[in-house]
Backbone bond lengths (Angstrom), bond angles and torsions (degrees), N, CA, C in turn:
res aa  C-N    CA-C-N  psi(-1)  N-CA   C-N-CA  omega(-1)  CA-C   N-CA-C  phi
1 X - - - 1.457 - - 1.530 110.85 -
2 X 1.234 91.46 -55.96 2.092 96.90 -177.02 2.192 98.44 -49.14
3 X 1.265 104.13 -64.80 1.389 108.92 176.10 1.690 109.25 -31.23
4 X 1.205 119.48 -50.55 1.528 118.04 -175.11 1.757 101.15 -70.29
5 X 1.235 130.11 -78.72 1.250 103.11 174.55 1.093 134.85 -47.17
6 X 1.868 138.00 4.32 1.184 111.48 -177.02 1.603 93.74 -102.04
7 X 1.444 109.59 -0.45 1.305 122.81 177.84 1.869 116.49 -63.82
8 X 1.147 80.48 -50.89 1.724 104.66 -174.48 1.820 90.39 -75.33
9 X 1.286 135.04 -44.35 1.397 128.54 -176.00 1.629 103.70 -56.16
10 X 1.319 126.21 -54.57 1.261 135.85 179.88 1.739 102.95 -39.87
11 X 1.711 115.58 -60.14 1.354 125.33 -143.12 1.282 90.10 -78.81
12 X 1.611 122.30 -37.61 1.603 110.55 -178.12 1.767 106.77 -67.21
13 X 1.268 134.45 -58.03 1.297 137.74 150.26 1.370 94.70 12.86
14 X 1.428 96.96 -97.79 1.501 114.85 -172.13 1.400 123.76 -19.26
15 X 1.371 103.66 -58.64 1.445 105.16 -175.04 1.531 98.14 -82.17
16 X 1.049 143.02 -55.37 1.709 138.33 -164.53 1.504 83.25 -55.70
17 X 1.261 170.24 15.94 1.451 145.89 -173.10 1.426 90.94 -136.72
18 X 1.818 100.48 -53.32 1.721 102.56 -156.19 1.695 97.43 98.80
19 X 1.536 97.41 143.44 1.658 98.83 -160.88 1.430 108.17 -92.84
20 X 1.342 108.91 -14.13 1.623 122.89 167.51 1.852 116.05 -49.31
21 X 1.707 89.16 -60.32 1.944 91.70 178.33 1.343 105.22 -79.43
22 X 1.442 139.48 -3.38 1.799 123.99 -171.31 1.596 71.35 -85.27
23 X 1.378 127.84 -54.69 1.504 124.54 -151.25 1.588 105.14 -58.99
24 X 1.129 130.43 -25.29 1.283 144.26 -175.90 1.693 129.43 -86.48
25 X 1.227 82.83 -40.23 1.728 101.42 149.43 1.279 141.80 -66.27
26 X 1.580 111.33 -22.10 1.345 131.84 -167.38 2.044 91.20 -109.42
27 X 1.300 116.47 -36.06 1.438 91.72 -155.97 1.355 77.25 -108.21
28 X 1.217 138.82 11.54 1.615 114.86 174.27 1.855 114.20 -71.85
29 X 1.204 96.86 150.20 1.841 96.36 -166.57 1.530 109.89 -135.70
30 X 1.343 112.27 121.22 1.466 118.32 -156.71 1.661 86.79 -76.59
31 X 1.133 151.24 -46.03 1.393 143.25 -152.98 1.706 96.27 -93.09
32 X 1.006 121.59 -42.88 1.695 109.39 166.98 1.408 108.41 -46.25
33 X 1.433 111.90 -46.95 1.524 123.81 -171.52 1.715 115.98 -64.59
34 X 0.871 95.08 -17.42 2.056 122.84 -172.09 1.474 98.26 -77.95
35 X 1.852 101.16 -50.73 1.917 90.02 -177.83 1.575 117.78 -80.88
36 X 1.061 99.70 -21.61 1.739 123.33 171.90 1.558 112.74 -27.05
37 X 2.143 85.85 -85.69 1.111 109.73 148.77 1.561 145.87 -10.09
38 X 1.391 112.29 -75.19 1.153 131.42 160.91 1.517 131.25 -47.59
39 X 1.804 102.62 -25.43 1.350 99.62 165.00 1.558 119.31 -99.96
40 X 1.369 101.90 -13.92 1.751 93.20 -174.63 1.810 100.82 -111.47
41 X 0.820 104.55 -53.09 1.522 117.27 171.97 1.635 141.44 -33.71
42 X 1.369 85.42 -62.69 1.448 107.90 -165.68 1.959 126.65 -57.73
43 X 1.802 89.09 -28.25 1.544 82.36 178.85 1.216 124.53 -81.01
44 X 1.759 119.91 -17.75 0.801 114.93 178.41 1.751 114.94 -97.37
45 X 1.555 117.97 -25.32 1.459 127.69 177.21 1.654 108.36 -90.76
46 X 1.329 134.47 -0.56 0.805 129.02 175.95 1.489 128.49 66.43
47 X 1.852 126.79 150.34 1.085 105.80 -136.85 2.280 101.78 -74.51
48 X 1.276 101.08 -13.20 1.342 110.47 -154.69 2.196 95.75 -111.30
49 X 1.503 103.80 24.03 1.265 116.90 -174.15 1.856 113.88 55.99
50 X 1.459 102.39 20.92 1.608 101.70 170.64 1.741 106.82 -84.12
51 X 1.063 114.65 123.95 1.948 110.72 175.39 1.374 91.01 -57.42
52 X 1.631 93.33 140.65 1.570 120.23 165.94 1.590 100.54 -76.69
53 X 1.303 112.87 106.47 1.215 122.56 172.19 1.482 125.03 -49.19
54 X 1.144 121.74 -39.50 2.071 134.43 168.04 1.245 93.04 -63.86
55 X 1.352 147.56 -51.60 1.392 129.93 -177.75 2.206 117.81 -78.71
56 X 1.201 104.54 -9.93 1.496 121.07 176.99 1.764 97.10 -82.21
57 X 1.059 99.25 -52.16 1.499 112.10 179.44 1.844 111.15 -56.62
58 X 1.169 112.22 -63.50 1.480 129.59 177.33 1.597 106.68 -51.40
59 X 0.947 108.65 -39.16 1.973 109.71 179.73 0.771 91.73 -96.87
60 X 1.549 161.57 -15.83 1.445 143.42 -147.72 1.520 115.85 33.74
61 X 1.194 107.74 88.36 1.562 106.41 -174.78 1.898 92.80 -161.69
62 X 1.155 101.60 151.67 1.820 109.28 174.19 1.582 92.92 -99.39
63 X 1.129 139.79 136.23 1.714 149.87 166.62 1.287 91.80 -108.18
64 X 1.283 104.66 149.14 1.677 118.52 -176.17 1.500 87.63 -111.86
65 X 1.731 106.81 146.29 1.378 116.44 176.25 1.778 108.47 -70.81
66 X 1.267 97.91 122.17 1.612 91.25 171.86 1.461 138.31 -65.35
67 X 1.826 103.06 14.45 1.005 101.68 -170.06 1.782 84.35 -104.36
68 X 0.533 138.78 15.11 1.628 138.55 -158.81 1.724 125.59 -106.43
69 X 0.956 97.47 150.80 2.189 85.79 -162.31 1.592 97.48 -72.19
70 X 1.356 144.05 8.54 1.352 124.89 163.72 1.334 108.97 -85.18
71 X 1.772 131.08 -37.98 1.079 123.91 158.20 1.280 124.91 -64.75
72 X 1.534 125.73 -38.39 1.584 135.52 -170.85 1.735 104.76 -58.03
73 X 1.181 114.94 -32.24 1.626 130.13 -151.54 1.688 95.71 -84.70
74 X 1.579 113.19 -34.44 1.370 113.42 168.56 1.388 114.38 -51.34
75 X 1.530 112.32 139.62 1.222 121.61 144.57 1.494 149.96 -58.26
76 X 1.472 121.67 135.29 1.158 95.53 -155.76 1.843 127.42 -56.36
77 X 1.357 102.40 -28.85 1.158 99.98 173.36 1.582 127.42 -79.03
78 X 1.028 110.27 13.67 1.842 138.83 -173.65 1.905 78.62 -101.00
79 X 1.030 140.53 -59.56 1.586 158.84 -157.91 1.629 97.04 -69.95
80 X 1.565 114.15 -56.30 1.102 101.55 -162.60 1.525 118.39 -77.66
81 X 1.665 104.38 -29.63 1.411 116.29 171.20 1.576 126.38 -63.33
82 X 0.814 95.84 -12.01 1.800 107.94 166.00 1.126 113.63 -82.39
83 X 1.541 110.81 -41.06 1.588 110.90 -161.58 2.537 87.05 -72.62
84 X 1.108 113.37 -54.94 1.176 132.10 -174.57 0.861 112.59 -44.95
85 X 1.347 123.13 -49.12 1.484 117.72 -160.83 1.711 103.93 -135.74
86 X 1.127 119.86 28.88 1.286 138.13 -178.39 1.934 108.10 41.52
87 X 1.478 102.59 -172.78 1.701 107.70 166.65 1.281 107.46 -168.94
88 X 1.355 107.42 150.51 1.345 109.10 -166.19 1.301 142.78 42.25
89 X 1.234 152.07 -78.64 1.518 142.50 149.48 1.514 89.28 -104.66
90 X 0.869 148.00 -39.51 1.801 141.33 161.58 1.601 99.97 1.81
91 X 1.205 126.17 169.17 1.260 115.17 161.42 1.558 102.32 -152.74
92 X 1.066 144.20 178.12 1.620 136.27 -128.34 1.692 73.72 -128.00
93 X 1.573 102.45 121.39 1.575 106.89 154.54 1.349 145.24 -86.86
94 X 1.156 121.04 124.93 1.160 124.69 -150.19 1.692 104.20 -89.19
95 X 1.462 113.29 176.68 1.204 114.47 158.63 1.654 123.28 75.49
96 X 1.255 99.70 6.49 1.910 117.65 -167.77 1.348 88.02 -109.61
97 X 1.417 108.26 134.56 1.661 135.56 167.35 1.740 105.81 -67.16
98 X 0.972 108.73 136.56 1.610 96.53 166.63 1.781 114.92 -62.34
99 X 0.889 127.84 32.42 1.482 124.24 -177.81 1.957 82.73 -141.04
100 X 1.143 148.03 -44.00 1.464 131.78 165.70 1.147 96.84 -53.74
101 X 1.249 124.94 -51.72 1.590 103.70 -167.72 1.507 129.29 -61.37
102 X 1.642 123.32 -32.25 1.357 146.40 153.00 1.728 96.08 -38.13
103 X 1.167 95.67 -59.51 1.979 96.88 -175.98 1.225 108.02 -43.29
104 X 0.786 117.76 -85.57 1.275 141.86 171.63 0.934 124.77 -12.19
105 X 2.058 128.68 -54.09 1.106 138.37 136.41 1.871 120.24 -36.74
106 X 0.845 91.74 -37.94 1.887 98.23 -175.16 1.780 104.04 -65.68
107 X 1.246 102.57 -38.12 1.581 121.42 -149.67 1.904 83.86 -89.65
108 X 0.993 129.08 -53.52 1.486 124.88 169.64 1.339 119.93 -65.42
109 X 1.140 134.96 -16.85 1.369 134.33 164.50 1.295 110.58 -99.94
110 X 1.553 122.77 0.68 1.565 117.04 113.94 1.750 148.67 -0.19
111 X 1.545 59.06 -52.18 2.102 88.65 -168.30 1.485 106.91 -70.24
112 X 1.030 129.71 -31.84 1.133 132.70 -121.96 2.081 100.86 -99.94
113 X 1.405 84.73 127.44 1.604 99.40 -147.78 1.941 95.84 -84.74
């Protein structure tokens, strides 16, 4: 009996989320997301998501620390579309699997103080 409802708990899950984001939630990996990170990210967001100030300076642009509740408060898919398709002098990164990019998201909400 217990087995059948945790069955039926799963299947409602499923559908209230959609099996795409439970699946995305479960395999996203903050330390995959760390090397991710580190290669596309990092020089300009810094290693601990503080903006490298000489590159804020050089574009003329203010970067919000990603550890911070104006970035934290985003959604992840608010998170991933930035990372994708860039914003503002940002520029859209290329070359990320949709599962780095999940990382990636995981690995920045990391940050979060």
């Amino acid at each position: 009996m217990m087995m059948k409802r945790i069955g039926w708990y799963f299947v409602l899950l499923t559908a209230m989320l959609g099996a795409g984001t439970l699946t995305a939630v479960w395999a996203a990996d903050a330390a995959a997301g760390k090397a991710a990170y580190d290669k596309k990210c990092q020089t300009c967001h810094g290693a601990d998501g503080t903006p490298n100030a000489n590159v804020a300076k050089a574009m003329k642009v203010e970067m919000k620390p990603l550890s911070g509740a104006e970035v934290q408060k985003m959604s992840d898919a608010e998170i991933k579309k930035v990372i994708t398709d860039g914003t503002g002098k940002m520029v859209a990164q290329k070359g990320l699997s949709p599962a780095d990019v999940d990382n990636i998201v995981a690995h920045v909400r990391s940050f979060k103080k």
